[in-house]
C-alpha positions in Angstrom: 0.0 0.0 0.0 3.0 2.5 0.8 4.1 2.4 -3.0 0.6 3.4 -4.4 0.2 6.6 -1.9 3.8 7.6 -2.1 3.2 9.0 -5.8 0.1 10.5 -5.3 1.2 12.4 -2.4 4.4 13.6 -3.9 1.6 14.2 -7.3 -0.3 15.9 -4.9 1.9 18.1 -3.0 3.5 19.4 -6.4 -0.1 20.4 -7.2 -0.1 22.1 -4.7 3.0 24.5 -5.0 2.0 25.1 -8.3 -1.6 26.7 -7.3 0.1 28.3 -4.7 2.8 29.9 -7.5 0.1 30.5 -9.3 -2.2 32.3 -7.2 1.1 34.5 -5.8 1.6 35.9 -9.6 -2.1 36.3 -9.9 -2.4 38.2 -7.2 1.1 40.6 -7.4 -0.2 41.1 -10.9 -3.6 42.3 -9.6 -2.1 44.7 -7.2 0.3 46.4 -10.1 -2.6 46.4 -12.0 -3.7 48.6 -9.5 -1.3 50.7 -8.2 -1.0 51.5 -12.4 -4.0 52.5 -12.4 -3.7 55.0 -9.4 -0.5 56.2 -10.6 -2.1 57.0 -13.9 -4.9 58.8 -12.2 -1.9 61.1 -10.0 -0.4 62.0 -13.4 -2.9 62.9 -15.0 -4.6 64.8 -12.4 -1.3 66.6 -11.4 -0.8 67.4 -15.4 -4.2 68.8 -15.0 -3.3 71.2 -12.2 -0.4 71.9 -13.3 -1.0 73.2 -16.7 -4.5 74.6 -14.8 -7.0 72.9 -17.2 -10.5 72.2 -16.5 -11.0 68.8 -17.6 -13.9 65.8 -17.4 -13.5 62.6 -16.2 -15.4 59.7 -18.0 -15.0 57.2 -15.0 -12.8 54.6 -17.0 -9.8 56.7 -16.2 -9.9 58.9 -19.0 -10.2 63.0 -18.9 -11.0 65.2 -21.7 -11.0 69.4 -22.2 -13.3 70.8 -25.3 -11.4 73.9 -25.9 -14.0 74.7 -28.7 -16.8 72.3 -29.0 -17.4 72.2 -32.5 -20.9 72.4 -34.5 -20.8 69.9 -36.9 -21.8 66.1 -36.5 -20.7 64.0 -33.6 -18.9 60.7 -34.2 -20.0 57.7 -32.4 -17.5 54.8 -31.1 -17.6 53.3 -34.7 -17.5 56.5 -37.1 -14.7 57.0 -39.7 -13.2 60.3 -38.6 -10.1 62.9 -39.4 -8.5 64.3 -36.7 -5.9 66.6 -36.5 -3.5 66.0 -33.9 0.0 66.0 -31.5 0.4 63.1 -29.1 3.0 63.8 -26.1 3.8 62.1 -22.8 3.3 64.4 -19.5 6.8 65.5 -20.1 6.2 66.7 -23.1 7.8 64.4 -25.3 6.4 64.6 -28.6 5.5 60.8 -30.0 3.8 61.4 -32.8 1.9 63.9 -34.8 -0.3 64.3 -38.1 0.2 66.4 -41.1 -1.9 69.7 -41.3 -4.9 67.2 -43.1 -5.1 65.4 -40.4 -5.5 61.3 -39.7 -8.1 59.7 -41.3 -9.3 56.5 -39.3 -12.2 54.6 -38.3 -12.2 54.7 -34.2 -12.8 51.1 -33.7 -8.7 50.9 -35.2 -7.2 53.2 -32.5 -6.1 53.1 -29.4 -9.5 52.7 -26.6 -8.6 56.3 -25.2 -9.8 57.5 -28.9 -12.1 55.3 -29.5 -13.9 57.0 -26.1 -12.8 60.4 -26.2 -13.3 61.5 -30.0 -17.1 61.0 -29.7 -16.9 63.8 -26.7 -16.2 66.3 -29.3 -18.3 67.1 -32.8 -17.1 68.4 -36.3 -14.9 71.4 -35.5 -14.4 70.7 -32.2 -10.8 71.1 -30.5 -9.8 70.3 -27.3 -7.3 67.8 -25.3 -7.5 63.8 -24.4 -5.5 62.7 -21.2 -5.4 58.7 -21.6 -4.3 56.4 -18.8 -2.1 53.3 -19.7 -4.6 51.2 -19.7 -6.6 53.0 -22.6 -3.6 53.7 -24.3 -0.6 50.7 -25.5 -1.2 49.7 -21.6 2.2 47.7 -20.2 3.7 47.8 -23.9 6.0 50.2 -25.1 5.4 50.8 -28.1 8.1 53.2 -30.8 9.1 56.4 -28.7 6.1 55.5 -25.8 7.4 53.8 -22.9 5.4 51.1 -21.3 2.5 52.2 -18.7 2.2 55.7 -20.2 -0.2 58.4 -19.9 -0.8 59.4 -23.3 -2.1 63.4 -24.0 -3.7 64.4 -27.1 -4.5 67.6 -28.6 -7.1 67.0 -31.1 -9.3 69.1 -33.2 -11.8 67.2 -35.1 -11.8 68.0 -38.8 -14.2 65.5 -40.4 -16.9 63.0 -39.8 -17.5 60.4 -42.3 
């Protein structure tokens, strides 16, 4: 009888460590999940006051400033739309910008930050998008954008398709 338990136990207790492994990494990934989040939320809201904007949060995380609202049509989450636009870290590193015609895209192929913030604004509108990690390239750096980055956007929007 000793031979049959001995592998099940030592079956058994290896099972064991492994959910315990498991649920360790589950959990430290939970709580940097977390603390990214609030960080996001300090930067942003610090780039907020300290540039002294007066900005709306969306409750996912996001925040956005209509500068001009615009009086044309407004997009929804799935129109084609071109947007003029410079993207920068809160440092003010410059990542990316378009050309003076703008980006033409539809917002169900951008980042989730644009796919929620764009439809804020209507035809003509300008204004500024401040996107946490997690509705930007989230941990992933991505060309010039470091992983876990806020990502800021001025924006004016110069079509509706």
């Amino acid at each position: 009888m000793e031979y049959i338990y001995k592998p099940i136990v030592k079956i058994m207790t290896r099972l064991l460590w492994a959910i315990c492994v498991l649920l360790c990494f589950s959990a430290c990934k939970k709580k940097e999940t977390v603390n990214q989040k609030e960080e996001d939320e300090n930067k942003i809201t610090q780039y907020i006051a300290d540039n002294k904007l007066e900005a709306t949060a969306t409750g996912t995380g996001l925040y956005y400033v209509v500068k001009t609202q615009g009086t044309g049509a407004k997009p929804s989450s799935t129109s084609t739309v071109r947007v003029i636009y410079k993207g920068y870290l809160t440092d003010g590193t410059v990542f990316d910008q378009s050309g003076a015609n703008g980006y033409t895209t539809n917002l169900q192929d951008v980042i989730k930050g644009w796919t929620e913030g764009i439809p804020y604004f209507k035809k003509g509108g300008k204004g500024i998008l401040l996107i946490p990690s997690a509705l930007g390239y989230g941990n992933q750096a991505v060309g010039d954008i470091p992983a876990n980055s806020v990502l800021i956007f001025d924006i004016e929007l110069a079509e509706v398709y």
